[in-house]
C-alpha positions in Angstrom: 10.0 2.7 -17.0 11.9 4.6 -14.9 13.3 1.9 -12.6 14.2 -0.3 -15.8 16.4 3.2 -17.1 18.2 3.2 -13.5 18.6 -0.8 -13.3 20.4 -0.4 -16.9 22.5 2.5 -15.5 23.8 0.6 -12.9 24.6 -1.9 -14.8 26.7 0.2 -17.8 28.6 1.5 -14.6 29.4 -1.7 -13.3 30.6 -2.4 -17.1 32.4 0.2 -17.3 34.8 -0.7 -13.8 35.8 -3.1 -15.8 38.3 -5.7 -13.9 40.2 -4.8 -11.0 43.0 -2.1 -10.8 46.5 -1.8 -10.2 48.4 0.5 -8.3 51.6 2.0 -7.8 53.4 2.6 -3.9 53.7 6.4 -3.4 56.1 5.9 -1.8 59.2 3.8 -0.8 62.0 3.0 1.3 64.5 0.2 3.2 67.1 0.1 6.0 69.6 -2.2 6.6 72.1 -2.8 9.1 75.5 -1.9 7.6 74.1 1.8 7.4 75.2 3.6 10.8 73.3 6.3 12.3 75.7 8.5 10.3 74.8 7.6 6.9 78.5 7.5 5.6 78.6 3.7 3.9 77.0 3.6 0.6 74.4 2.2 -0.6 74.6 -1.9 -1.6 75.3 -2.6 -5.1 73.0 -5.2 -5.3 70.0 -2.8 -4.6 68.2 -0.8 -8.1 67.5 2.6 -7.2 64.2 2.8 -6.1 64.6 -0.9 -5.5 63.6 -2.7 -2.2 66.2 -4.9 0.2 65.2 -7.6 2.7 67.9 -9.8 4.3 67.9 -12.1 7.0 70.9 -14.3 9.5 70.2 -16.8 11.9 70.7 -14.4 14.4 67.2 -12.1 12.4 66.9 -9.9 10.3 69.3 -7.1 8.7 66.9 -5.7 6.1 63.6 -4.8 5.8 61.8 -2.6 3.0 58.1 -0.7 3.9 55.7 0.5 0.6 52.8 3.1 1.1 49.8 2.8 -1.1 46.8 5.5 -1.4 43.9 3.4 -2.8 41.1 5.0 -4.7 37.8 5.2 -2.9 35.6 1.9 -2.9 38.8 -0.5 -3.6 40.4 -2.6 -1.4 44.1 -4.2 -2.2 44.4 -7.8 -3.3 47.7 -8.9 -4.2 51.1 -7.2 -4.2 53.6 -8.4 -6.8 57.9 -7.8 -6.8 60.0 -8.6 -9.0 63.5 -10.2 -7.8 66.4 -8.5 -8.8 69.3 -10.7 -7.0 69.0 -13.2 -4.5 71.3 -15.5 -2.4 70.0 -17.9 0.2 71.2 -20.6 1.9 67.8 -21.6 3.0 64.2 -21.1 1.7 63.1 -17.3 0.5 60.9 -16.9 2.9 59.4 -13.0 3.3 56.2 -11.9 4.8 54.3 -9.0 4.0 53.1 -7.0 7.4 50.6 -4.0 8.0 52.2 -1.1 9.9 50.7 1.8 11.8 54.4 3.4 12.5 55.4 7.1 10.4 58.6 6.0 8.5 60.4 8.3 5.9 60.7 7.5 2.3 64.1 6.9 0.9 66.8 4.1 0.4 69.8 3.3 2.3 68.6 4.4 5.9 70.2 3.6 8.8 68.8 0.1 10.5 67.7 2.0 13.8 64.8 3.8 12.3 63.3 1.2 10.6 59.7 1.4 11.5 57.9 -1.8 13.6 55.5 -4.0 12.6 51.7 -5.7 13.3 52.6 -9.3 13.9 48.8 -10.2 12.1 47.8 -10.3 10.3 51.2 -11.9 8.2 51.0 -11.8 4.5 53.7 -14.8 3.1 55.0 -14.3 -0.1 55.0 -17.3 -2.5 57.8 -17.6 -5.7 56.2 -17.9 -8.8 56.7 -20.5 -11.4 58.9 -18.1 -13.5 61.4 -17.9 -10.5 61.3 -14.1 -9.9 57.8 -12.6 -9.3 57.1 -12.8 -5.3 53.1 -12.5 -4.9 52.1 -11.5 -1.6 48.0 -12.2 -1.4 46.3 -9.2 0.8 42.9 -10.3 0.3 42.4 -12.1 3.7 42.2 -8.4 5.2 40.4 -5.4 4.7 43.0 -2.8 3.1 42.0 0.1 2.1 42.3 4.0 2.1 45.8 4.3 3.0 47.5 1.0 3.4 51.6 0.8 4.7 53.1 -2.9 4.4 56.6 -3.8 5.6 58.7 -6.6 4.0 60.8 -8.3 6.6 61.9 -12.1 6.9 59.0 -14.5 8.5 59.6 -15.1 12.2 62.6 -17.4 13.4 61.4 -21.1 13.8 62.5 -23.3 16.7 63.3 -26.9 17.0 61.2 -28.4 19.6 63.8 -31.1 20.7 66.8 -28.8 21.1 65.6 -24.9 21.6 67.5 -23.5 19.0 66.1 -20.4 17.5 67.2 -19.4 13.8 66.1 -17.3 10.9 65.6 -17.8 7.3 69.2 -16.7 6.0 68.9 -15.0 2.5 69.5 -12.2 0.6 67.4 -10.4 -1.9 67.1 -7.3 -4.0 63.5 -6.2 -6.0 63.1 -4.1 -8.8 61.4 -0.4 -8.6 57.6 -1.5 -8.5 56.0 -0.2 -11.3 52.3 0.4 -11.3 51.1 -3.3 -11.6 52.4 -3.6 -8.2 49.2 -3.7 -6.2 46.0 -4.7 -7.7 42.6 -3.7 -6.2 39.0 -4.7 -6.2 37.0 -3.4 -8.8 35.1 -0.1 -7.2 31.7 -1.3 -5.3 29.2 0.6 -7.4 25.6 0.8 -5.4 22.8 1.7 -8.2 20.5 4.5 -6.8 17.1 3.4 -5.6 14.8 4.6 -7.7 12.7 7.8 -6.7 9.5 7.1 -5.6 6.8 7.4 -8.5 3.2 9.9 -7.7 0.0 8.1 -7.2 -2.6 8.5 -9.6 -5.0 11.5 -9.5 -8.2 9.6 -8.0 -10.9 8.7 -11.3 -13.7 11.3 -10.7 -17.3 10.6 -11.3 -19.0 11.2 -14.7 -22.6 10.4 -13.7 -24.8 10.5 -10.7 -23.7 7.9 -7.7 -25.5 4.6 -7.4 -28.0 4.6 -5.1 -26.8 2.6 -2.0 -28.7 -0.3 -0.5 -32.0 0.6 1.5 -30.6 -1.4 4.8 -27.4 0.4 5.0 -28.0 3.9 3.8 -32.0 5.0 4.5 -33.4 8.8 3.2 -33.1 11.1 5.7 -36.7 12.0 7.0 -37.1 16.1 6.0 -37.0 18.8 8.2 -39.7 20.7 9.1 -40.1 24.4 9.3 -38.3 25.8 12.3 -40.3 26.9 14.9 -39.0 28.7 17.8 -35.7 30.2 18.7 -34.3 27.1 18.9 -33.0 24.5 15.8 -35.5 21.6 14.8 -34.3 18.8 15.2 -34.3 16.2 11.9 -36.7 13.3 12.8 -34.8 9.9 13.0 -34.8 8.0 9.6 -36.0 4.2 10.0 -34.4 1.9 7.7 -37.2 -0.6 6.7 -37.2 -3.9 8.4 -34.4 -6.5 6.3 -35.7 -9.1 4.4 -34.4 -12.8 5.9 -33.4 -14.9 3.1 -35.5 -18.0 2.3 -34.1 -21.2 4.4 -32.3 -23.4 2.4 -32.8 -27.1 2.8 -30.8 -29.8 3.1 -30.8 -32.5 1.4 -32.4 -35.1 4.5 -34.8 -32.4 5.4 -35.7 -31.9 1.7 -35.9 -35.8 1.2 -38.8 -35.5 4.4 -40.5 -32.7 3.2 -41.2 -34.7 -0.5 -42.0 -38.2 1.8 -44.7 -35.9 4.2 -46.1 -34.6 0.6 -46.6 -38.2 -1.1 -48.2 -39.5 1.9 -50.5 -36.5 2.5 -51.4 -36.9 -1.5 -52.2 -40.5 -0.8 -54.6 -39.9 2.2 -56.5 -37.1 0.8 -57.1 -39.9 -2.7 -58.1 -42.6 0.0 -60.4 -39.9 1.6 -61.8 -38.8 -2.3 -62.2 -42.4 -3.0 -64.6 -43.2 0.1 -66.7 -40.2 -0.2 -67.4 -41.1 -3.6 -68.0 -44.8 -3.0 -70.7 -43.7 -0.3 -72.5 -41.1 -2.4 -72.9 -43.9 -4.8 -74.1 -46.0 -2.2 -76.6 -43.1 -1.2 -77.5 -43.0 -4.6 -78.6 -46.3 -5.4 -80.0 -47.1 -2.3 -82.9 -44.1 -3.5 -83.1 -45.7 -6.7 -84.0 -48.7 -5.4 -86.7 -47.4 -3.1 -88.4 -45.3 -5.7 -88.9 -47.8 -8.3 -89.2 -51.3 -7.6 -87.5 -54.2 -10.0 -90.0 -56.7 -11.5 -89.1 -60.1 -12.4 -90.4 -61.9 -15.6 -92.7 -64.3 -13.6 -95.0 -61.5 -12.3 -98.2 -60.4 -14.0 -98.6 -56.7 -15.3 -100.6 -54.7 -12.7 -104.2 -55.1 -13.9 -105.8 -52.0 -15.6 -109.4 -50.6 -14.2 -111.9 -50.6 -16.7 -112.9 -47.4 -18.2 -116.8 -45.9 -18.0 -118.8 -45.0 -21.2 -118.8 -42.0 -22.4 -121.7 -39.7 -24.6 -120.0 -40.7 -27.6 -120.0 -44.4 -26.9 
């Protein structure tokens, strides 16, 4: 019951994150090349205040722009979106989004030679949307988070293989003040806590006596005798009774053998019943015979001696 209320839990928190975040930059700033070291020309007109500048010549780049993002705990950046507020090129718009380790101060208008470096990877191209003004910049091939810096500066100069001739992208292009759909993040990674581990069961305690257990494994101790002596008694040794072997079981050709022996000792012991009878028949007649011998038709009746007178007669 427990574990079901923590799996629900988890999963009303997970709700509740909902789709990912976005994010506004902290902070913001850009350099560009036609402010000195002084900090005496102004600011271009082309740039909003709060805006971002990036601008490139065949010769490189004259202006780059850096963001700083804090990103809430568990989130990682996905995509940065800008909104173009001018642009002029005379080639393709072609600006890449780059991590930076370097400290750099906020602020616009600052002078080219503190703009901070660069990572060269991992790059981050931007791509022009359908509408013609939003530049998406996809972050989600790295692992931002915490506190992320990015630097927008043109992509690296390309160089024809046949002649050697270096050039960059040659634009010119203002953003908008990113507002807080700039950066959007990964929803928070919410880990559900394992359950706590539940008590075992008091053990079931007995209600009657304990079964007896079986005479081969557990015999009666033998009881002791009286002491005698100083010293103990010792118990006598208990003898378990001898075990009782199971009866063999047959198999079926050995039991098939034993019922062939059984007819054929039947049959011998008739065959021996059989003759002893047939010769105390034998025996019998044979006396029968000599006792009382057989008379034929043709012999006379044994004469009969005559009898004397008597008184009366």
């Amino acid at each position: 019951m427990r574990l079901g209320v923590v799996v629900l839990a988890g999963a009303l928190v997970v709700a509740l994150a909902g789709p990912a975040a976005a994010a506004a930059p902290q902070r913001t700033a850009y350099w560009w090349q036609g402010q000195t070291g002084l900090g005496t020309a102004p600011a271009p007109a082309s740039v909003p205040p709060g805006g971002l500048y990036v601008a490139s010549t065949a010769v490189g780049p004259t202006a780059e722009s850096a963001l700083h993002f804090t990103l809430p705990a568990g989130t990682q950046a996905r995509t940065l979106s800008l909104k173009l507020h001018q642009v002029q090129q005379v080639d393709a718009l072609s600006i890449t989004a780059y991590p930076t380790k370097a400290v750099w101060k906020a602020g616009d208008n600052q002078p080219w030679s503190t703009h901070p470096d660069h990572l060269a990877t991992p790059a981050f191209p931007g791509t022009l949307g359908l509408d013609g003004v939003t530049l998406t910049f996809d972050l989600s091939g790295a692992d931002l988070s915490g506190n992320v810096d990015l630097v927008l500066a043109s992509a690296p100069p390309a160089g024809a293989a046949d002649s050697g001739v270096v050039t960059s992208p040659t634009f010119d292009a203002t953003f908008d003040k990113p507002t807080t759909g700039a950066l959007t993040l990964s929803a928070p990674t919410v880990v559900a806590p394992a359950p706590s581990p539940q008590p075992l069961p008091p053990p079931l305690q007995a209600s009657g006596p304990l079964a007896p257990q079986h005479l081969g494994a557990l015999a009666p101790a033998a009881p002791l005798g009286p002491a005698v002596g100083p010293g103990p008694v010792a118990a006598s040794p208990s003898v378990a009774p001898p075990p009782v072997a199971a009866p063999q079981q047959l198999t079926p050709s050995a039991r098939s053998t034993v019922v062939g022996r059984s007819s054929h000792s039947t049959l011998a012991l008739a065959l021996l019943l059989a003759l002893v009878m047939f010769y105390l028949g034998w025996r019998t007649r044979g006396a029968l015979l000599t006792a009382s011998p057989r008379t034929t038709i043709y012999e006379l009746p044994p004469a009969v001696a005559p009898q004397p007178p008597t008184a009366d007669g």
